[in-house]
C-alpha positions in Angstrom: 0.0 0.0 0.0 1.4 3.2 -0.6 0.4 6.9 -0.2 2.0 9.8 -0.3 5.5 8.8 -0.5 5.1 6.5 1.7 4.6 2.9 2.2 2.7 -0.1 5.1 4.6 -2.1 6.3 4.2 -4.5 9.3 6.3 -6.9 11.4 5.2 -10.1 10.4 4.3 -13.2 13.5 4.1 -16.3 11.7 6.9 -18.3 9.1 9.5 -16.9 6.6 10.3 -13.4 7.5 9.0 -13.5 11.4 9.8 -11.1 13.5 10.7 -8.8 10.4 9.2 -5.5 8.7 7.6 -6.8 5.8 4.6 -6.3 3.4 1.4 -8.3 3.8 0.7 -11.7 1.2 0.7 -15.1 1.2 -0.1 -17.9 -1.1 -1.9 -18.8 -3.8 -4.9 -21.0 -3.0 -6.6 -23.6 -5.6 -7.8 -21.7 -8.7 -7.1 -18.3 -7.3 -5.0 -15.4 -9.4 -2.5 -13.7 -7.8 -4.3 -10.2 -7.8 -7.5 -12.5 -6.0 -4.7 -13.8 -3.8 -3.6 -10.5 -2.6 -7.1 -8.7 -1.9 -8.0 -12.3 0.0 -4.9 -11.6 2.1 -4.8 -8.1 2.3 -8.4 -9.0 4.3 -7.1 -10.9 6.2 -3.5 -10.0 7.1 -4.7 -5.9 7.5 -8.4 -5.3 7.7 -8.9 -3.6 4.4 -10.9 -3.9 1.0 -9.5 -3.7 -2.0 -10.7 -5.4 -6.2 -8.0 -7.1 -7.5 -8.0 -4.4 -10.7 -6.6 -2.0 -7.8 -3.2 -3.5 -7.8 -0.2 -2.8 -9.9 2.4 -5.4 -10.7 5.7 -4.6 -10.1 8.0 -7.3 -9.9 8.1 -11.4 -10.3 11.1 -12.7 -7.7 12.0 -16.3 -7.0 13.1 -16.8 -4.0 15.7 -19.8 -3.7 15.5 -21.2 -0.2 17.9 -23.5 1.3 16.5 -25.7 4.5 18.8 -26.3 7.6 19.2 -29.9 6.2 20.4 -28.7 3.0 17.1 -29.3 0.9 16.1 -26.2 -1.1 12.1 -25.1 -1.9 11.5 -22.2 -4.6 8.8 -19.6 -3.5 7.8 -17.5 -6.8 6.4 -14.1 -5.5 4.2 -11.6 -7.5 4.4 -8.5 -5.6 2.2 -5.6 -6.9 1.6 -1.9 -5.6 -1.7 -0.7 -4.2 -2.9 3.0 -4.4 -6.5 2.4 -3.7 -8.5 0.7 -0.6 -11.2 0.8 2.0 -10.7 0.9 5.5 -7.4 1.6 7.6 -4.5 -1.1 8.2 -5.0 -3.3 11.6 -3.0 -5.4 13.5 -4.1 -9.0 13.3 -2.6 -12.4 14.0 -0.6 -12.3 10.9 0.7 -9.0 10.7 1.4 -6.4 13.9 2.3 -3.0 14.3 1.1 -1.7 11.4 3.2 1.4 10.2 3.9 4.2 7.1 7.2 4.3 6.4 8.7 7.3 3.5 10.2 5.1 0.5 13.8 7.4 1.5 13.3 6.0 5.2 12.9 2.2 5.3 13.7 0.1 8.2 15.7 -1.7 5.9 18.1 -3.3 8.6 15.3 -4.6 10.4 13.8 -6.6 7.1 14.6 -9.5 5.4 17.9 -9.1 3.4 17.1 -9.4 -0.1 14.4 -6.7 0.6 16.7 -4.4 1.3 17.9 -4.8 -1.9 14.8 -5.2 -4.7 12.1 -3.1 -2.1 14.0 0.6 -3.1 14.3 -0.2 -6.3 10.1 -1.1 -7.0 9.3 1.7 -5.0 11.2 4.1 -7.3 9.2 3.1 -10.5 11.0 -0.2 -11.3 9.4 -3.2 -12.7 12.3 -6.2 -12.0 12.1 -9.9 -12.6 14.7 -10.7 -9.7 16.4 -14.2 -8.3 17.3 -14.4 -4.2 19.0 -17.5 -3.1 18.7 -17.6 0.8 21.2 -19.8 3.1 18.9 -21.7 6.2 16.0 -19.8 8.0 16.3 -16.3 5.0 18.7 -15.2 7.6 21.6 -14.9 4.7 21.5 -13.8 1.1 23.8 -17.0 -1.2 24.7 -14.6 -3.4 23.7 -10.8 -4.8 19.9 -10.3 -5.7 20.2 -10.8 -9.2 17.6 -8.7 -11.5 16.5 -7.6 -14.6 14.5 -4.3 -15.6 10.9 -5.1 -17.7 8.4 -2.6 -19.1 5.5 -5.7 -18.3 4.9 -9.0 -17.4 3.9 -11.9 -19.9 0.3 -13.3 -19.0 
């Protein structure tokens, strides 16, 4: 969500990125689109209404993860901008401390480290296909954030 130069954020409870600043989502469900997904958890996660023609895609990232036993899973992440909603961001379950942050002021050293790297660069105008490998837990970055710059997305 974003307004005024600014963004929401929220420290997320629950699974990959816990205990860090993060924006809300979560994952596809049987037969859903990714915009459906995003209004479904943007309910959820924050309290607000949104249509999923109110969102703006801006980047594609796989995320590479590596488990502590070595074994690796691949999380493929839409993540699209929202200028338009009902209702005010809440703390839930999911998602506390709900907070507006200005793009030039992130809490980057308190988010999950390939954000600190692709986030700036979609709130600046961007459109990136990117590639994070993460070591055990997302606590360490593999290698750089690799990305390329797109004017769209293919279907």
């Amino acid at each position: 969500m974003v307004k005024d130069n600014q963004v929401l954020l929220a420290i997320k409870v629950k699974k990959i990125g816990q205990g860090c600043w993060n924006g809300y989502g979560g994952g596809i469900e049987d037969k859903e689109t990714p915009e459906q997904c995003i209004a479904r958890e943007l309910s959820q996660e924050a309290r607000i209404e949104t249509m999923p023609e109110d969102f703006c895609k801006v980047a594609i990232i796989s995320f590479h993860n590596t488990k502590a036993d070595g074994t690796k899973f691949t999380c493929k992440v839409h993540v699209y901008l929202l200028y338009r909603w009902e209702g005010q961001a809440q703390e839930t379950e999911e998602m506390k401390t709900p907070t507006w942050f200005y793009k030039d002021r992130l809490p980057l050293e308190d988010m999950m480290p390939a954000d600190r790297e692709w986030l700036p660069l979609i709130l600046n105008g961007c459109k990136i296909i990117a590639e994070v490998s993460y070591g055990p837990f997302q606590k360490t970055l593999l290698q750089k954030v690799s990305y390329q710059e797109v004017d769209s997305f293919a279907q």
